[in-house]
N, C-alpha and C positions, 0 to 999 in steps of 0.2 A: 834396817833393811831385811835382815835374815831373819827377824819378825813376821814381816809381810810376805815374806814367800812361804812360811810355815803355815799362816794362817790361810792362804789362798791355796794354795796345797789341800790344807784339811775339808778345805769349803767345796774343791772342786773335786776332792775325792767322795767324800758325802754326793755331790749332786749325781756323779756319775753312780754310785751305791744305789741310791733313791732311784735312779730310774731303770735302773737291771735287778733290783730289791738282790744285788750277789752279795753287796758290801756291808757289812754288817760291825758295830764298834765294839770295843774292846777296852773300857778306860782301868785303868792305876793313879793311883795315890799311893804314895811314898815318903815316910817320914824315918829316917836315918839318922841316927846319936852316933859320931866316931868318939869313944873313948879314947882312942890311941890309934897309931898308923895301922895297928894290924887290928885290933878289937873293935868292932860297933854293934849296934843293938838296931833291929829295925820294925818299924809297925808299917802295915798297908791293907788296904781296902780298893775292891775291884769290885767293877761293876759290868754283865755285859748281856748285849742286846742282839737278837734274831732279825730285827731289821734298824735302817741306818736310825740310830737313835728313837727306836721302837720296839715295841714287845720283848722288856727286857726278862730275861728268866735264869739270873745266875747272878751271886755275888757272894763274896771273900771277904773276909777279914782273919790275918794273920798274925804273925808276932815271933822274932826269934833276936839267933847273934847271929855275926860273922867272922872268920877269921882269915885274914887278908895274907897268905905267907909271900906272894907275888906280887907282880903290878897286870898278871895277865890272868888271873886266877883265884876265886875263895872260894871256902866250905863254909855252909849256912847250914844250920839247925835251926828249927820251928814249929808252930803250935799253930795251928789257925782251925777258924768254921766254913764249911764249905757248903752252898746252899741251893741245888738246882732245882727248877719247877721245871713242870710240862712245857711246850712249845704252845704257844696260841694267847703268852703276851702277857707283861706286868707283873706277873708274881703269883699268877693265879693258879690256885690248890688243881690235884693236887703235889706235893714237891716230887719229884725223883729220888731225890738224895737231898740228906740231911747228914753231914758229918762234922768231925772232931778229927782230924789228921795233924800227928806230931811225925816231921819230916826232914829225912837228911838232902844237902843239894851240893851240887858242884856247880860255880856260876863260871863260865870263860868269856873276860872282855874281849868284844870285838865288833862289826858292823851297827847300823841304825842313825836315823836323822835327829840331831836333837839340837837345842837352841841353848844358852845359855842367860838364863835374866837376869843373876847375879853369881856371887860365890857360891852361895847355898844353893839356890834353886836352879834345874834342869827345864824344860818342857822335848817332849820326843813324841816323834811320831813315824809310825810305821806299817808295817804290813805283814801279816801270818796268817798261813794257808794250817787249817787245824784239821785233823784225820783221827777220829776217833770209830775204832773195830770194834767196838761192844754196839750191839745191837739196843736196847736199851736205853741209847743217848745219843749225841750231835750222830752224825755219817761225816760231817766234815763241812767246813765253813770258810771263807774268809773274812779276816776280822782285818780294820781297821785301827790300827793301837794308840791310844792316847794317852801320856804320860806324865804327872807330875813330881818329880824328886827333887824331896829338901832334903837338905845334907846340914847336919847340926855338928858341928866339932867344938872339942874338948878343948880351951885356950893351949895353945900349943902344938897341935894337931891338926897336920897336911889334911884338908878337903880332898874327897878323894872326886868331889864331884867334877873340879877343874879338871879332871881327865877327859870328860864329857864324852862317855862313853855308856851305850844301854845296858844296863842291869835288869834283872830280872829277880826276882825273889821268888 
């Protein structure tokens, strides 16, 4: 049941997106190795879009650890490529930014809608109001968030996913 209201959720925020073109998506892939309660290793790829699942002009692919010393709180170290092109759709030249950022983060669990479809896997979805001051790039969006987190643990090794809580990398 809390299937179907996620996915009517997602559909009905899309239709209303589509037609004020305000709403715009924001998806995640997330793939999580827990070594141990406190150590894991993460990859993810992001992908996002100027309108509702159109004119996409921006996507990620990252890589780091984490180190979990709380249940309300971790420090992530990471390595990812960062990819933005012009506004006016799809990927077309030419980019903005083109980088390589190695990055420290502080992640605090708290708020977000997310489903749970097994141990491992998460699906979330949500809302973020983005404001960006550099002239240069967004002025400021709302996105849509779409979520997928697997969580791979180590035999012996609490899923940190049953917390079912949004992460962010």
């Amino acid at each position: 049941m809390n299937l179907i209201v996620l996915l009517f959720l997602c559909l009905w925020l899309g239709k209303v997106g589509a037609q004020q073109n305000s709403i715009v998506t924001w998806n995640i892939f997330n793939l999580k190795y827990a070594h141990s309660n406190k150590f894991s290793f993460f990859g993810e790829a992001q992908l996002r879009s100027l309108q509702f699942y159109s004119n996409y002009h921006y996507y990620e692919f990252k890589g780091g650890f984490n180190f979990k010393p709380g249940n309300t709180y971790q420090f992530s170290l990471g390595l990812g490529s960062y990819q933005t092109y012009l506004e006016g759709g799809n990927f077309v030249k030419p980019k903005n930014n083109d980088e390589i950022r190695l990055w420290p983060q502080l992640v605090l669990f708290q708020v977000g809608l997310s489903y749970k479809v097994t141990n491992a896997t998460t699906l979330q979805i949500g809302y973020l109001h983005q404001f960006d001051y550099r002239i240069n790039d967004e002025i400021g969006r709302d996105f849509m968030v779409l979520g997928c987190f697997i969580e791979i643990s180590k035999k012996g090794t609490k899923s940190s996913n049953s917390e079912s809580v949004f992460k962010e990398n």
